[in-house]
C-alpha positions as CSV (number, residue, x, y, z in Angstrom):
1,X,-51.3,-14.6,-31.4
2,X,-52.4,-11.6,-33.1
3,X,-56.2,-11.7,-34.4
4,X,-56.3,-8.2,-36.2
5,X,-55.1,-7.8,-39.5
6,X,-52.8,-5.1,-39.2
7,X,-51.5,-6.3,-36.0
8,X,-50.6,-9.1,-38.4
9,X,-48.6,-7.5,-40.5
10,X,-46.9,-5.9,-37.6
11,X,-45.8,-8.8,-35.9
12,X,-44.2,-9.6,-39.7
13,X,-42.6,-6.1,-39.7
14,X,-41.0,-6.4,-36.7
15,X,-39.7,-10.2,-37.5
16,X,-37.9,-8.3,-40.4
17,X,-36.6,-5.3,-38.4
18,X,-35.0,-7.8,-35.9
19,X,-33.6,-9.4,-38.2
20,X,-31.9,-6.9,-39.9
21,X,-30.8,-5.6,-36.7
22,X,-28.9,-9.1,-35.8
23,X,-27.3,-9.2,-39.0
24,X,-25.8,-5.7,-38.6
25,X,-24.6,-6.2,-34.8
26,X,-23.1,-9.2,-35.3
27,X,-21.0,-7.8,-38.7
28,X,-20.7,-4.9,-36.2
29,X,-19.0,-7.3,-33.8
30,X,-16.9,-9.3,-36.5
31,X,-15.3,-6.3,-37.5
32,X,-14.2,-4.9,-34.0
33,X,-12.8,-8.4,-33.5
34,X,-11.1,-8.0,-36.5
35,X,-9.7,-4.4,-35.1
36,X,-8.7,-5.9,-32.2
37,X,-7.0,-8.4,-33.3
38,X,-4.8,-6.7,-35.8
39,X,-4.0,-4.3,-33.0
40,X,-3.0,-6.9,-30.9
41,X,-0.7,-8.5,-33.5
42,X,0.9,-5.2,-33.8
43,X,-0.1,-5.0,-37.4
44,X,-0.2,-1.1,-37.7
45,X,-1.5,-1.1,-41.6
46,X,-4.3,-4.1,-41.1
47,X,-5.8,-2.2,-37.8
48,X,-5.9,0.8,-40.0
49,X,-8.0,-0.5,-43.1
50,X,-10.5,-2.6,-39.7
51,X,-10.5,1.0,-38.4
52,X,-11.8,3.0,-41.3
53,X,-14.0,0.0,-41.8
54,X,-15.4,-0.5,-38.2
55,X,-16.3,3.2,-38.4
56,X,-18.0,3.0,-41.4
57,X,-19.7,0.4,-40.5
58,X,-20.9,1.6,-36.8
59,X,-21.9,5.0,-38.4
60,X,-24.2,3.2,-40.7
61,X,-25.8,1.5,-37.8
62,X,-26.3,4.9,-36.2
63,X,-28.0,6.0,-39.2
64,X,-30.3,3.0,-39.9
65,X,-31.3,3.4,-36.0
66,X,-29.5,-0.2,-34.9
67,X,-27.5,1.6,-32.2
68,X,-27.6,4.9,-30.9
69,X,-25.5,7.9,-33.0
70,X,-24.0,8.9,-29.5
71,X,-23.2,5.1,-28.4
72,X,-21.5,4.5,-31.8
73,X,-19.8,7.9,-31.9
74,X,-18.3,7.2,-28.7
75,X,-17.4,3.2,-29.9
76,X,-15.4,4.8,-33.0
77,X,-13.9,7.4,-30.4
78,X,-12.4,4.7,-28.3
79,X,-11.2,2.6,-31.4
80,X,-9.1,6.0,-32.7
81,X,-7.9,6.5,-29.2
82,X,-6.6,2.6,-28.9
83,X,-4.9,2.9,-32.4
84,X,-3.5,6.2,-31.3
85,X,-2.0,4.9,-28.4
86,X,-0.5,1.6,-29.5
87,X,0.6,3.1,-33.1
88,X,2.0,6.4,-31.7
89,X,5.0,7.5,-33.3
């Protein structure tokens, strides 16, 4: 345990940082589940709206800093490229 003050309120900081960081993952994760599964039922205009919305929502990561803007670019990349390829017409 800490004994200086502003190692303290560091220890608090980074309790809120991680949490904020679980909360956005695991969103992050419900939504690509979502994604997936809407692709997998074949459901072209439900995998479009988790789509839009899983990229929004991996972007925002990348900006707060939760995941890197090169590992979330590439995570939206993929998703465009499944929904391309099972949706082509």
């Amino acid at each position: 345990m800490a004994n200086i003050k502003s190692a303290k309120k560091r220890i608090s900081v980074i309790d809120r940082k991680t949490a904020r960081n679980r909360r956005v993952k695991e969103h992050n994760k419900t939504v690509l589940k979502n994604f997936y599964a809407a692709v997998e039922a074949g459901e072209k205009e439900e995998a479009k709206a988790n789509l839009v919305l899983a990229e929004k929502k991996l972007m925002q990561a990348a900006a707060k800093g939760v995941v890197h803007k090169n590992a979330a670019s590439r995570k939206v990349s993929r998703l465009n490229k499944l929904y391309n390829q099972e949706f082509a017409e």
